[in-house]
C-alpha positions as CSV (number, residue, x, y, z in Angstrom):
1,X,-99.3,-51.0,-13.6
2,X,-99.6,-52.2,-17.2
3,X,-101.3,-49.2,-18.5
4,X,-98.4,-47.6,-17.3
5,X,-96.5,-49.7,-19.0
6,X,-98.1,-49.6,-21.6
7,X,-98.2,-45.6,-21.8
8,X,-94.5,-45.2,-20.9
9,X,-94.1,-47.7,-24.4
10,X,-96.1,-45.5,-26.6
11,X,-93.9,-42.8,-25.2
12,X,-90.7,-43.7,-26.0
13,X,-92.1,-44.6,-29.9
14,X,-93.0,-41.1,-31.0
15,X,-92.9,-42.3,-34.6
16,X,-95.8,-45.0,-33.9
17,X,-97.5,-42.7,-31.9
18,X,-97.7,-40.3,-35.0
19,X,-98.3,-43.2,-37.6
20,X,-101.2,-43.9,-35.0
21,X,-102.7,-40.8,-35.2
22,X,-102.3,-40.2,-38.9
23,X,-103.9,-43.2,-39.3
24,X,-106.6,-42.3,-37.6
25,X,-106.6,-38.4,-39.1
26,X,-106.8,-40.6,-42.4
27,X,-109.4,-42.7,-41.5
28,X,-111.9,-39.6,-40.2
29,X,-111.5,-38.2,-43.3
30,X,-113.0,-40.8,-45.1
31,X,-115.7,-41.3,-43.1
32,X,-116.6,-37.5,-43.2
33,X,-116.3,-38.0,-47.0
34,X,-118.8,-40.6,-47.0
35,X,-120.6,-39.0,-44.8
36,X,-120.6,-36.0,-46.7
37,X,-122.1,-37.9,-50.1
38,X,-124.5,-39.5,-48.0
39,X,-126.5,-36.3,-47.2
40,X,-125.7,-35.0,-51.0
41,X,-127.5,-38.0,-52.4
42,X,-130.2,-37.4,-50.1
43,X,-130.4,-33.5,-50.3
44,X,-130.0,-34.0,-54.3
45,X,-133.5,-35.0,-55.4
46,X,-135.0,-32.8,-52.8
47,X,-133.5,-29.4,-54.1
48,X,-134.0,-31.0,-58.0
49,X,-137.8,-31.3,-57.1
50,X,-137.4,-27.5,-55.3
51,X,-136.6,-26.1,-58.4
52,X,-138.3,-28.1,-60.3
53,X,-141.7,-26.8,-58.7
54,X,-140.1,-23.0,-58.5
55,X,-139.3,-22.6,-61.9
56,X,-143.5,-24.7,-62.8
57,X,-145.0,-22.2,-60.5
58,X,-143.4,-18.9,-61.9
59,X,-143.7,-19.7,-65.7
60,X,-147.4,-20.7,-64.5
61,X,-148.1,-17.5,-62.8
62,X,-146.7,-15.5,-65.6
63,X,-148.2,-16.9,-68.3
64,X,-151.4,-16.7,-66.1
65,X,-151.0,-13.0,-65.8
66,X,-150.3,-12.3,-69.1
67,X,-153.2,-14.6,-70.9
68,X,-156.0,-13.9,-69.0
69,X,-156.0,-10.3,-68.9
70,X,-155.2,-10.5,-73.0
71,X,-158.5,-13.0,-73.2
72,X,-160.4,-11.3,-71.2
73,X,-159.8,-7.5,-73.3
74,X,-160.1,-9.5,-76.1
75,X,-163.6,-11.0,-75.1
76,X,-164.9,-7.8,-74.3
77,X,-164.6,-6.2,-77.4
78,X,-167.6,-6.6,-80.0
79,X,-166.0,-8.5,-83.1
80,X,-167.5,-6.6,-86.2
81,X,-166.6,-3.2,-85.2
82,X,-163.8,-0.7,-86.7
83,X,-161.1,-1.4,-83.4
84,X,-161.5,-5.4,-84.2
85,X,-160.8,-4.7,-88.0
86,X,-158.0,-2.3,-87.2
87,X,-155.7,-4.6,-84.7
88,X,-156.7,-7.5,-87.4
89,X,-155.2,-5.3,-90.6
90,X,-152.3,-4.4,-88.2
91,X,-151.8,-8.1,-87.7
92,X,-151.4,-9.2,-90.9
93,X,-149.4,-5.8,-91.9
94,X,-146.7,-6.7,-89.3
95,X,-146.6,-10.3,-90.4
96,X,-146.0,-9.0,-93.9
97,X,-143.4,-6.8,-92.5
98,X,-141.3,-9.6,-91.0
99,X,-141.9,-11.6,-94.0
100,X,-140.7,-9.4,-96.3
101,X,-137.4,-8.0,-93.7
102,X,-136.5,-12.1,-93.9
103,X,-136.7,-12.5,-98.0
104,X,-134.4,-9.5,-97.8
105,X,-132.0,-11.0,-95.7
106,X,-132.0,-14.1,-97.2
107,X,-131.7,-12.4,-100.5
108,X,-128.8,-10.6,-99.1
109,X,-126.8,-13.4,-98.3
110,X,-127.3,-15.2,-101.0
111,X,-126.0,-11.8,-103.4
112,X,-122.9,-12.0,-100.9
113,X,-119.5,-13.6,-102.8
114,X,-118.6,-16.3,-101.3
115,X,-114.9,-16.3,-99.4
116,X,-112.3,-17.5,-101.5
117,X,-110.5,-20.4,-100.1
118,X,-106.2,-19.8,-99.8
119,X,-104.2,-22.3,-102.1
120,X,-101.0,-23.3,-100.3
């Protein structure tokens, strides 16, 4: 008989009933919320070290792929022959190049006027 009583009161209050369940609409929210940061901060570090390892592993295999094969060409041709002489001329040609594309750029700007500032 008193839950009856009990119900029939909560009844006739609609306006406690929906404080009640606001309150508790409220309160599951923040527990969800904490919840919810909880599994970030522990899903945080393991996706950082995911990456982490992805990102080693590819520039590892690329670099791999790329230096080896180079070394190993590189190794199997004789040193004092006309090929080795040629790609070492070419070398220092191209560095020359650039060298002399960047004095002429810097040269450039340098020949530019400067912008005049407005007087007010």
């Amino acid at each position: 008989m008193t839950d009856n009583a009990s119900v029939e009161a909560q009844a006739s209050d609609p306006l406690k009933t929906v404080a009640e369940a606001m309150e508790h609409a409220v309160q599951a929210a923040r527990d969800g919320a904490s919840d919810a940061r909880a599994k970030v901060d522990q899903a945080l570090p393991a996706v950082n070290r995911f990456v982490s390892r992805f990102v080693y592993t590819t520039c590892y295999t690329i670099s791999y792929g790329v230096v080896f094969p180079s070394v190993l060409v590189a190794r199997s041709v004789p040193k004092n022959n006309p090929i080795v002489h040629g790609l070492v001329d070419g070398a220092h040609a191209a560095v020359d190049m650039v060298d002399e594309m960047k004095k002429r750029k810097l040269e450039a700007k340098a020949a530019e006027p400067a912008p005049a500032i407005a007087q007010s």
